[in-house]
matplotlib code that plots the C-alpha trace (Angstrom):
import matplotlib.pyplot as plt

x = [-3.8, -1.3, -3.1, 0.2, -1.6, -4.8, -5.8, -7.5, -11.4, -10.3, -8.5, -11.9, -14.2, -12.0, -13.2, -10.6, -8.0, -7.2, -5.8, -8.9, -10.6, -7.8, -8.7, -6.8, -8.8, -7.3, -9.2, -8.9, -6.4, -4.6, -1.5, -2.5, 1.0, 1.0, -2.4, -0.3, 2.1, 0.1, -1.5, 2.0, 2.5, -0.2, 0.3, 3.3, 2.0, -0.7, -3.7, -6.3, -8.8, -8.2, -10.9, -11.0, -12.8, -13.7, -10.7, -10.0, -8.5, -9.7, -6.6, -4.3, -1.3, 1.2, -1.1, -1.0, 2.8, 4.1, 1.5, 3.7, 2.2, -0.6, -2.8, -5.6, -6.0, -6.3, -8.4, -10.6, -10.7, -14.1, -14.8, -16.9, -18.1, -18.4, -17.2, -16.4]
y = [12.1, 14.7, 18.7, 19.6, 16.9, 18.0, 20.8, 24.1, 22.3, 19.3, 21.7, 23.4, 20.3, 19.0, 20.1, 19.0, 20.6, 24.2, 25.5, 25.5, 28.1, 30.7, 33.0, 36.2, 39.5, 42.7, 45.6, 48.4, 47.3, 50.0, 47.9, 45.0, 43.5, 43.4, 41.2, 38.5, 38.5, 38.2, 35.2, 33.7, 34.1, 32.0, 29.7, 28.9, 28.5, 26.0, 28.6, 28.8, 31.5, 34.7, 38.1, 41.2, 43.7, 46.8, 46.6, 50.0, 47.9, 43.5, 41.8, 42.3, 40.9, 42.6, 40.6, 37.4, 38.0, 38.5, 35.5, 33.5, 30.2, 31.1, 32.5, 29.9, 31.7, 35.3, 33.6, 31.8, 34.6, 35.9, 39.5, 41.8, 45.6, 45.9, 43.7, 39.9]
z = [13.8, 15.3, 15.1, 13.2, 10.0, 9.8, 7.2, 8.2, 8.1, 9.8, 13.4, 13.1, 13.3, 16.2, 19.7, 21.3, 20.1, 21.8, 18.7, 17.2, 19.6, 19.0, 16.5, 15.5, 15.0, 13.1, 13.7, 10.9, 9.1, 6.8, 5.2, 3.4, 3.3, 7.2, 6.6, 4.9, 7.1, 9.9, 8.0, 7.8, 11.7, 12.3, 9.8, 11.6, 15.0, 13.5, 14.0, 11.0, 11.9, 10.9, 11.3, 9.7, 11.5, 8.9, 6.7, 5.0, 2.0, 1.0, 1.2, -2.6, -4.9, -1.9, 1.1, -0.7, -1.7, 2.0, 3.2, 1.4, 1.8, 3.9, 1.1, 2.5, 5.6, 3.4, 1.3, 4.2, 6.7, 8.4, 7.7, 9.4, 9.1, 13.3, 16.2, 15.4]

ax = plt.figure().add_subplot(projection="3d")
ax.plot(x, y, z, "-o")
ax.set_aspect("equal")
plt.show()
């Protein structure tokens, strides 16, 4: 099975797949649309793990509009008051 068919807890599970180790941290975040569209940017390049890092808003209507298919990674995402 190719990384590009496996869904988000299948990349995770599999050690040998680089993609897996890659995860995206925002830090601070102020504009919850620019969460979702970071969310879609990943999506696209097949990476599944997203961070917040002391958001000053949760992810909304507008994040999950502009993820626009990637609402699983909004919805999935580690968060964290300080550090990852």
């Amino acid at each position: 099975m190719s990384p590009s068919s496996t869904n988000r807890g299948e990349r995770e599970d599999r050690t040998d797949d680089p993609l897996a180790r890659i995860r995206c941290v925002l830090v601070e975040t102020t504009h919850t649309g620019n969460l979702g569209a970071v969310a879609r940017a990943l999506k696209t390049m097949g990476l599944t793990r997203l961070a917040l890092v002391n958001p000053k808003q949760p992810p909304d209507a507008e994040a999950l509009a502009r993820a626009s298919g990637a609402d699983d990674l909004i919805n999935l995402r580690k968060e964290r008051k300080n550090g990852v």
